[in-house]
N, C-alpha and C positions, 0 to 999 in steps of 0.2 A: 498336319496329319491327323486323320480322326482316331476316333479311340481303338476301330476294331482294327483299323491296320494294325496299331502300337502293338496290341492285341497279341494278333496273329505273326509277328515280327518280320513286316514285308519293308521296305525299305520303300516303296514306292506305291501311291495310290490307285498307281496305272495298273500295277500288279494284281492290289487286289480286287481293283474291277472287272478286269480280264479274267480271274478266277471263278468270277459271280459268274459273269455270264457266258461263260463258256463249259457251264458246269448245269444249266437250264435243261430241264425233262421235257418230253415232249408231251408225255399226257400220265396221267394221274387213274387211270380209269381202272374201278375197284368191281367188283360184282354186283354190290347195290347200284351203282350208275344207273343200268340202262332204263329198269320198271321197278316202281314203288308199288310193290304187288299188296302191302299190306292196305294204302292207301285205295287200290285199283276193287279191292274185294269191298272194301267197307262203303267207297262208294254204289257198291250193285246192289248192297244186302238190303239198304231201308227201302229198294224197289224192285225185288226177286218179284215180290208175288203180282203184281202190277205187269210183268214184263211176260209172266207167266198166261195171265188174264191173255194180254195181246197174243200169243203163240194162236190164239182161236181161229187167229183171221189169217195165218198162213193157210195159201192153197184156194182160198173164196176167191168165186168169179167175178160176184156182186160185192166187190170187195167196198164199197163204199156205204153201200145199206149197210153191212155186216159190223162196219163199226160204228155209225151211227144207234145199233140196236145195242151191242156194246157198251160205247160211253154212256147209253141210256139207264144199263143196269149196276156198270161198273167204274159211276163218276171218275175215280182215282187214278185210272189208269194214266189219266191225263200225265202223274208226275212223272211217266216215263220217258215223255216224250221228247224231252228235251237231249237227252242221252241217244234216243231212235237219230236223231239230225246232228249229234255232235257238238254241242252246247251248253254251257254251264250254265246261262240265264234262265229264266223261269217263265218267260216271257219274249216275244219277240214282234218286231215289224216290219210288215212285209209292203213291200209298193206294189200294189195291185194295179196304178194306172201308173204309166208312164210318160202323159201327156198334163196330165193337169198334177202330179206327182202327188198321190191321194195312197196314204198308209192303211192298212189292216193289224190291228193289235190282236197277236192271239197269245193269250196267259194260260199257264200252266200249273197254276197252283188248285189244289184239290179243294174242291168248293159243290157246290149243288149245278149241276148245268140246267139251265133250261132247254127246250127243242133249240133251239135257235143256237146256242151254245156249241150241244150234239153233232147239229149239219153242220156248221165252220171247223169244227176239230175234226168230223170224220173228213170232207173235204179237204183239210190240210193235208192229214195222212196220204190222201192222193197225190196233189198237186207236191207235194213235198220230193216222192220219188221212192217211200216208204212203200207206199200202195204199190207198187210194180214190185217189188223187192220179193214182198209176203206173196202178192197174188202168183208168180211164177215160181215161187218156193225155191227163191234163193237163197235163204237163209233158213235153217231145220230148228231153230231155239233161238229166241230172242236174249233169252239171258246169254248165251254164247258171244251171243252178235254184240252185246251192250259190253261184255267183258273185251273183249279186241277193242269197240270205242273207246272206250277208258283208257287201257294201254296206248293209244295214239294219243289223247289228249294229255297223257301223264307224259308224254316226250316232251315235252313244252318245259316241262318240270328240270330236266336235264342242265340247264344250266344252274340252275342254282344249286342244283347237288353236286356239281362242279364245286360250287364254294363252299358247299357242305364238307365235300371230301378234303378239300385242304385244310380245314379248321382240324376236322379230325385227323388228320397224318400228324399237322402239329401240335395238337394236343398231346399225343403220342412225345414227343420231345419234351414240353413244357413239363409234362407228368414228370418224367423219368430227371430233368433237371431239378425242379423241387423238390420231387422226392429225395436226393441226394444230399441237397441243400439243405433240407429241412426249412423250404417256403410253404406260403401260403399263394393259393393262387384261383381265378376264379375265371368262367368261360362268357360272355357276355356281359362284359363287367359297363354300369352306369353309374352316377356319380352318386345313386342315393344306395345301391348298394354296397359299394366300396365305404361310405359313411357309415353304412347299417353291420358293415361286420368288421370292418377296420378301424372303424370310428378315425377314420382320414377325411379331411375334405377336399375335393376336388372341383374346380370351376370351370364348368366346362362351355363348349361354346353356342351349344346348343341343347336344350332338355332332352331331347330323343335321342343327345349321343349313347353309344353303345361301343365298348372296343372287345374287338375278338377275344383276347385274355388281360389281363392285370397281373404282376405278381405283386407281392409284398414281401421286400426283405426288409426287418429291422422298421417296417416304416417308409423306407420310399421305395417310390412304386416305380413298375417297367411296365409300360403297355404294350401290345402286339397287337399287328397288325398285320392279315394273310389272305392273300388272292392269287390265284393261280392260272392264267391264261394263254389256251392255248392257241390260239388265232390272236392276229393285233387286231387295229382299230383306235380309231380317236378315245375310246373309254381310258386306253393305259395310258395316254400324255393326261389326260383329266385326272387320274387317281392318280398321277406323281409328281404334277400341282398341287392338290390337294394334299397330301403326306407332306410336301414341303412346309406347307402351314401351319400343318396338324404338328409337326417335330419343331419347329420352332413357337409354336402355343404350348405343348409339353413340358418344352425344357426351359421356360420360363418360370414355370411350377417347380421345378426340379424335376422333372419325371422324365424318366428314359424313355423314347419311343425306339422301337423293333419293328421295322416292318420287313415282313418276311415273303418273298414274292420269286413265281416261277412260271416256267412257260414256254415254247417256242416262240410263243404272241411276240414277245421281247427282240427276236433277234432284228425285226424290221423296226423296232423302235428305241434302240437306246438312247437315245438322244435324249428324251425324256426323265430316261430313268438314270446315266447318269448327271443330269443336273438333279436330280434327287440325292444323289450317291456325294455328289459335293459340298450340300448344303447339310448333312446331316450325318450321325456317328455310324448308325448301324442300319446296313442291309444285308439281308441275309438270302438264303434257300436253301431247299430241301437237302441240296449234298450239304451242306457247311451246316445245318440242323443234324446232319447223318455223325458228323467228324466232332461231335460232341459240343459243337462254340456255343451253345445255351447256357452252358454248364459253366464256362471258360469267363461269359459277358457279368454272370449272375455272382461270379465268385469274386 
């Protein structure tokens, strides 16, 4: 029987499995989720004036000379461009043949353009889909236009703030259990930190390991470990392979591993998770984090 059954005084491990996962949230979704607005602005500001320049060439007929006379005066503008098409490279290549499969390189980085430079940038602007946009004055403000691109490209982002958000929920627990405790405890804990202010050593399996938290009671440590998924997918049998390794590499050390994990992802996959759940003391989530067992594992 593992420790957290003993624990929680369930008589049966089937018990407290069926507890775990029949107690799984279906999402996490906080109000920072949807747009990193602080991210979205800071990206527009190093090219407000750049995007501003461009507003010129809304509404131009001759909308092709207009930017070639443009980039002529106003190099720079160029660093906007990659944002004008939706892109975070600086640079791009286009196949202009598709028979002998023959690339065009156009860069975007702010430099001295020659004529020749000029015509390919102002051309692109055309051939791009940019030129129709401006010349029918679809768009009233470029910096508008480039703030909405941003927000689309920052959706991408969305998932890792998925795992952002559960670190933070449980930190929330972790705090409030130290603090009672009167632990020490640290949030991206690696072996040369945990050395540098515990003066612990830890051998770890790889140098870029990093664990969600550490605590320190008295000297030995509890690591944790938190992902929160809400759709399955082969990722969760992968990450509860891996935690089987990671909990018997730990508690070779003496270290308690925690891994604390939720989701509806889960319900199409237990399989996975409980051969995790067999092979090791503690699994946890958000309700049994909520019913104080941080407090309960750590005492």
């Amino acid at each position: 029987m593992n420790k957290l059954c003993k624990l929680l005084e369930l008589e049966h491990e089937n018990a407290l499995f069926e507890k775990i996962t029949k107690s799984f949230k279906e999402k996490i979704t906080q109000w920072d989720y949807f747009v990193n607005w602080r991210k979205v602005l800071e990206n527009i500001e190093p090219i407000e004036k750049e995007l501003n320049l461009l507003n010129f060439l809304i509404g131009k007929e001759n909308l092709e000379e207009e930017a070639y006379t443009l980039l002529k005066q106003y190099p720079q503008v160029i660093m906007a461009f990659p944002v004008l098409i939706a892109i975070r490279e600086n640079s791009i290549d286009i196949l202009i043949d598709t028979k002998e499969f023959i690339y065009k390189n156009y860069s975007f980085e702010h430099r001295t353009l020659t004529d020749t430079d000029c015509k390919e940038l102002a051309t692109f602007i055309v051939k791009s889909g940019i030129g129709d946009i401006l010349r029918d004055k679809k768009v009233k403000n470029l910096v508008d236009y480039a703030t909405g691109v941003e927000v689309g490209l920052d959706s991408n982002g969305r998932k890792n703030r998925g795992g952002t958000l559960m670190e933070t929920l449980v930190e929330e627990f972790v705090a409030d259990a130290c603090t009672s405790l009167g632990l020490a405890y640290m949030r991206q804990a690696s072996a040369s930190k945990i050395k540098t202010q515990w003066g612990i050593d830890v051998v770890v399996d790889k140098s870029s390991r990093q664990l969600d938290f550490a605590i320190n009671k008295k000297g030995k440590l509890y690591f944790i470990e938190c992902n929160f998924y809400g759709g399955g997918g082969s990722k969760l049998k992968s990450t509860a392979t891996e935690y089987i390794e990671m909990n018997r590499y730990w508690n070779k050390q003496g270290i308690e591993f925690i891994w604390v994990t939720d989701g509806g992802g889960w319900q199409s996959t237990l399989k996975p998770l409980r051969e995790y759940f067999d092979k090791a003391d503690y699994l946890l989530n958000l309700e049994m984090l909520k019913d104080v067992i941080l407090t309960k594992i750590l005492s």
